[in-house]
N, C-alpha and C positions, 0 to 999 in steps of 0.2 A: 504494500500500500504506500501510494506516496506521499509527499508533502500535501498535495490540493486535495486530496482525496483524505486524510486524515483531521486537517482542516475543516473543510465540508462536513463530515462524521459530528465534528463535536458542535461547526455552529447549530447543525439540527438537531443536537441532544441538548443544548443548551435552550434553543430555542423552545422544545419541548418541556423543557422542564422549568422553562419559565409560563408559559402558557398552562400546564398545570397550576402550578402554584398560585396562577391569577386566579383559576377555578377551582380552587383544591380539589384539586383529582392527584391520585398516582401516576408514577409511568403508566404501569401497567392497565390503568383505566383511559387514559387517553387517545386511543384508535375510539374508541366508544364516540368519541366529540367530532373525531373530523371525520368517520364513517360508519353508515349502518350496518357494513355488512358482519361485522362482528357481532351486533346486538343477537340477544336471548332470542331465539322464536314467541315464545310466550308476550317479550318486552316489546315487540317489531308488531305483532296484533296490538296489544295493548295502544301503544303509540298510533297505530295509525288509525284504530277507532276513535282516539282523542282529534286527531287532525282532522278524520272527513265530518265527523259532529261538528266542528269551529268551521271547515268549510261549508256544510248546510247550514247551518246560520247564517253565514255571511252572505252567500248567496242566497238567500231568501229575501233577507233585510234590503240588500242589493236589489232584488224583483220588485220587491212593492217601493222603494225609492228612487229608482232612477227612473220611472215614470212621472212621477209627481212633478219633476224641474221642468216639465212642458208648460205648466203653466206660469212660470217664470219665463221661457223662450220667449213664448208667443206675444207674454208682453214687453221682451226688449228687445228682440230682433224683427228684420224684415219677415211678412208670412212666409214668402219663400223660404226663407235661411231655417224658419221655425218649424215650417213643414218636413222640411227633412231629418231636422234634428229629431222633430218627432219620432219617423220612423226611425232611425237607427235607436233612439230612446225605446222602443215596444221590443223589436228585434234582440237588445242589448238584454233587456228585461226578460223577455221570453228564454233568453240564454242562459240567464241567470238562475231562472225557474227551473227549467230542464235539470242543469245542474246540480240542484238544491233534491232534486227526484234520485239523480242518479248517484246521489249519495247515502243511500239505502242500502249501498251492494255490502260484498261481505268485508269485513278490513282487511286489509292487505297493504304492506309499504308499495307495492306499485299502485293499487289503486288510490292511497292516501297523496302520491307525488303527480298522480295524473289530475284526480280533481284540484291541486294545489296550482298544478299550470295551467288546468282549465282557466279558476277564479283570475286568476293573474293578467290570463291570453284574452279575458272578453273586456274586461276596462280597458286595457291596452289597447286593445284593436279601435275601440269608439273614440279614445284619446286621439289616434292619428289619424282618424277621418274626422272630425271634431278641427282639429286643427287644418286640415286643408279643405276642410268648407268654410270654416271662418279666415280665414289667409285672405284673403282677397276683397273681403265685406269692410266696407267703412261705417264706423259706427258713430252716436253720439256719447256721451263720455257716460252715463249708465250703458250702451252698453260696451263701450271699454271694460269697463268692471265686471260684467257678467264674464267677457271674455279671460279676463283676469283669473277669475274665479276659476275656468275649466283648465290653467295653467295648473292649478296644484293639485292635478288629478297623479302625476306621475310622483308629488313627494306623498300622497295619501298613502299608494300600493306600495312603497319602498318599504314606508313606514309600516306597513300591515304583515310585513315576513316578523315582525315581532309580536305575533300569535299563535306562532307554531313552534313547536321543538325541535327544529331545525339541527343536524351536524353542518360541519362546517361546509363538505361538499353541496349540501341541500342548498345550500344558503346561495352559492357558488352558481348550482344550477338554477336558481330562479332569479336572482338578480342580476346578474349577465348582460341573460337576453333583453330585460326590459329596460337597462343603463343605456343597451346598445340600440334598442328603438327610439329611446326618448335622444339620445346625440344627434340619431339619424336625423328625425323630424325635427331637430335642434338647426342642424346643419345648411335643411333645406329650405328655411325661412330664412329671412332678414330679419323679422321681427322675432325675436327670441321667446322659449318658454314665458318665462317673467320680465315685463316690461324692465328696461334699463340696468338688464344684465346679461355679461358678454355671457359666451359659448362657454369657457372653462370656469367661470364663477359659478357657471348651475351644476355644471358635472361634478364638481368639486363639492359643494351642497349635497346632491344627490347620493356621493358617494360618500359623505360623513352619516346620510341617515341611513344608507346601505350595513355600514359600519356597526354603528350604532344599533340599528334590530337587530343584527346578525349576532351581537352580544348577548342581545335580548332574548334571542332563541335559545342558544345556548345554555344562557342561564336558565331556562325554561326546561329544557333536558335535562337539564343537569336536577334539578327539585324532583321531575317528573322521574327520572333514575333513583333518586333517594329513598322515594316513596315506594314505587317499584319493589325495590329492594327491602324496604321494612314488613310491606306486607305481604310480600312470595318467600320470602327465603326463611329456612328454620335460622333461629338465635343461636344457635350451638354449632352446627356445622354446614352454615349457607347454604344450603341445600336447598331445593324447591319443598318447601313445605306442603304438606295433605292437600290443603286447598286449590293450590295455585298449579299443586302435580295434576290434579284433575284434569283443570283448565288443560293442559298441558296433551295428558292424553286423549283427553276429547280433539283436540287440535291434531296432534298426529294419526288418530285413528283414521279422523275423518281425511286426512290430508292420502295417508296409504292405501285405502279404498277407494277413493278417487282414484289416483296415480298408477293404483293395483302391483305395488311393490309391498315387499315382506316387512312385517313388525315384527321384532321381539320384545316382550316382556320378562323381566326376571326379576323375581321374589326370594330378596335373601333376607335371614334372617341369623344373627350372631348365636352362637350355642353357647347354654348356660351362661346366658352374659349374667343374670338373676345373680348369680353365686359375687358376680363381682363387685354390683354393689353394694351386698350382703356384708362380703368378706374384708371388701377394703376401699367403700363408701362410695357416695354418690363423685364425688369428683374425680376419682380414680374412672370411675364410669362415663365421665364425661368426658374426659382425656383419650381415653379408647374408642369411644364413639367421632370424634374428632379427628384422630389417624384413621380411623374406617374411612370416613369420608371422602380423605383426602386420596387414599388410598384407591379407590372405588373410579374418582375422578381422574386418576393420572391414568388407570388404566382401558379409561374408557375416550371414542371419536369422541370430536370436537362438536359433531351432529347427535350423540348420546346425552341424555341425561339422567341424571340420577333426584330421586326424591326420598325424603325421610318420610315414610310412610306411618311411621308414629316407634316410641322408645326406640328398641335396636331391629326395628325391620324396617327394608329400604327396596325400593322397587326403582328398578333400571331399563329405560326406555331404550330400545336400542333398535332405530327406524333400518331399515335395508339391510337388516341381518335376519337370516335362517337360524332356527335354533339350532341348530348344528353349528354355526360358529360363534354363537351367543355361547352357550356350551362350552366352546373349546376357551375362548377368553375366561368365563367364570373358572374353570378348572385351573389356567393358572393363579387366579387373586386365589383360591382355597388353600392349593396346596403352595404357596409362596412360601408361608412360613412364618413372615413377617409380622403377624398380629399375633399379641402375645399376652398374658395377663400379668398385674405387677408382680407377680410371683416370679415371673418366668415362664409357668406354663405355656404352651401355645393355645390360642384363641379358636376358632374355627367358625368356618358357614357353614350354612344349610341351604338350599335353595331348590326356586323348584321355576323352569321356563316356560312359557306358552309362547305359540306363535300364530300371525294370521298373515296367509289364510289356510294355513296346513290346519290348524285345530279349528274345533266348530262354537266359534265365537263369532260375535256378529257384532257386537260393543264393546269398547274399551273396561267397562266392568264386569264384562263374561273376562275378558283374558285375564286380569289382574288375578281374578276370584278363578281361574283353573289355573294359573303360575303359584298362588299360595295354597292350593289343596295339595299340587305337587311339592311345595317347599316342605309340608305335613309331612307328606311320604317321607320324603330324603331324612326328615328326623326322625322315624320311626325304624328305619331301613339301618339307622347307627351313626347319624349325624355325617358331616363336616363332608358333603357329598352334592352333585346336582342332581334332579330327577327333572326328568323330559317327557314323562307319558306317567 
């Protein structure tokens, strides 16, 4: 590695770790800020039924108000000017509507990023035809001011990306395009957005309020992350807690029956863990349930999840695997070795796997409930073992 290159390395570790520490986040949580594609499954639904709800609203509120300014047109503009404002006003409205419908669908981060460019792409569009129907109209000085007035449609929408919980890319990808239409339409006037200010004083403007929501987003993720995480994850070994694992596997059920790719489920459950808090207290138990977890985690895809399904049983999501090689991973975390009791003894599982759509489950609560009837087995059969049928 050379000079430029080891240089380079640190001003972006530097810069990273300064950009943390604006938002207190760790290294390690900061891909989360400047992209989605790291986020939880569960966190990326979550998230984006929060975004298309705040886009139906807006686009509704939007439907019944940008109709209403017609009867402002009509009384400062020429009929003509006012008749067409009109219609693109109905059209603009209608658009608005539509979209406020089509925000019923399921949540999805690409359907939350599409209605998000929608909202964005119909003010925009009526902005640049708004401005080259009024370009060429002489007015009297009301309606200067009404024209005035349709000037600060493009700082309204900058200022509106700080309603969403935007990553840094997000941000990136909606403000861009509409910095680079409003210069356009900037460029092709003589009369500027805002009377008696040049070309790069507004861009400059524009892109401090750019700035400015895009922080706001941010910080909006960043709360909506926090929370996120208070009420999905267990207190003791972050884990997706009971609740939010549901959530979870109603989400991938539905998602592998769609797709018609393999699920596996697996239900382990710690042997004789009972003796350990018995023998050598509750925290010695919490300790051990703690390396489980951790344990459970490193040896599972980055597309697997694991949930604490309550005390020492824990159920493992494991999307596009056969049990068969659910199976063969679980067999090494058993016989690892590595979980061990404060004594020394060694620790063990039990476990028991389902899989769809090789077993006759039809719902995420048939698999879970034939992977724990099978974990029964395995403890009955002499512990620290998986059962598959």
């Amino acid at each position: 590695m050379n000079f430029l290159q080891r240089l380079r390395q640190r001003l972006w570790l530097g810069a990273r770790i300064e950009i943390g520490q604006f938002f207190f986040v760790g290294p390690g949580e900061l891909a989360d800020f400047i992209n989605s594609r790291s986020h939880f499954p569960l966190f990326s639904r979550y998230r984006a039924r929060f975004i298309l709800s705040r886009v139906q609203m807006t686009a509704a509120i939007f439907a019944v108000l940008t109709p209403l300014w017609m009867v402002v047109d009509f009384a400062t503009f020429p009929l003509r000017t006012a008749v067409t404002l009109a219609g693109a006003r109905i059209l603009t409205s209608a658009a608005f509507g539509l979209l406020a419908f089509l925000c019923r669908c399921s949540p999805s981060v690409g359907h939350a990023k599409v209605a998000v460019g929608l909202l964005l792409t119909i003010p925009t569009i009526f902005f640049i035809f708004s401005r080259l129907l009024l370009a060429d109209v002489h007015f009297d000085a009301l309606g200067r001011a009404m024209v005035a007035g349709y000037a600060f449609l493009p700082f309204v929408l900058l200022t509106g990306l700080a309603l969403f919980p935007f990553v840094v890319t997000e941000t990136l990808l909606f403000s861009l395009p509409m910095l680079s239409a409003f210069m356009l339409s900037e460029l092709l006037h003589s009369q500027g957005i805002l009377p008696g200010m040049k070309d790069i004083a507004v861009f400059w403007l524009l892109l401090l309020i750019t700035i400015v929501s895009s922080m706001a987003s941010l910080s909006q993720l960043q709360l909506m992350k926090g929370l996120f995480q208070q009420s999905s994850l267990d207190p003791l070994t972050h884990l997706l807690n009971r609740r939010s694992g549901e959530q979870f596997l109603q989400l991938q059920m539905a998602q592998a029956q769609r797709q018609k790719f393999p699920i596996s489920m697996v239900f382990l459950d710690l042997d004789d863990f009972k003796q350990v808090n018995d023998v050598f207290g509750h925290k010695a138990g919490d300790d051990i349930l703690l390396y489980a977890a951790e344990q459970l985690k490193a040896a599972l895809r980055d597309s697997d999840a694991v949930i604490r399904w309550g005390g020492e049983e824990f159920v493992l999501v494991m999307p596009y695997a056969t049990a068969e090689r659910a199976s063969k991973r679980m067999e090494a975390i058993i016989h690892s070795g590595i979980m061990q009791r404060p004594d020394g003894q060694p620790l063990t599982w039990s476990g028991g796997i389902a899989q769809w759509p090789q077993d006759r489950a039809d719902t995420w609560q048939e698999l879970v409930k034939l992977a724990d009837d099978r974990m029964y087995r395995a403890k009955k059969a002499g512990k620290a073992q998986i059962c598959l049928e």
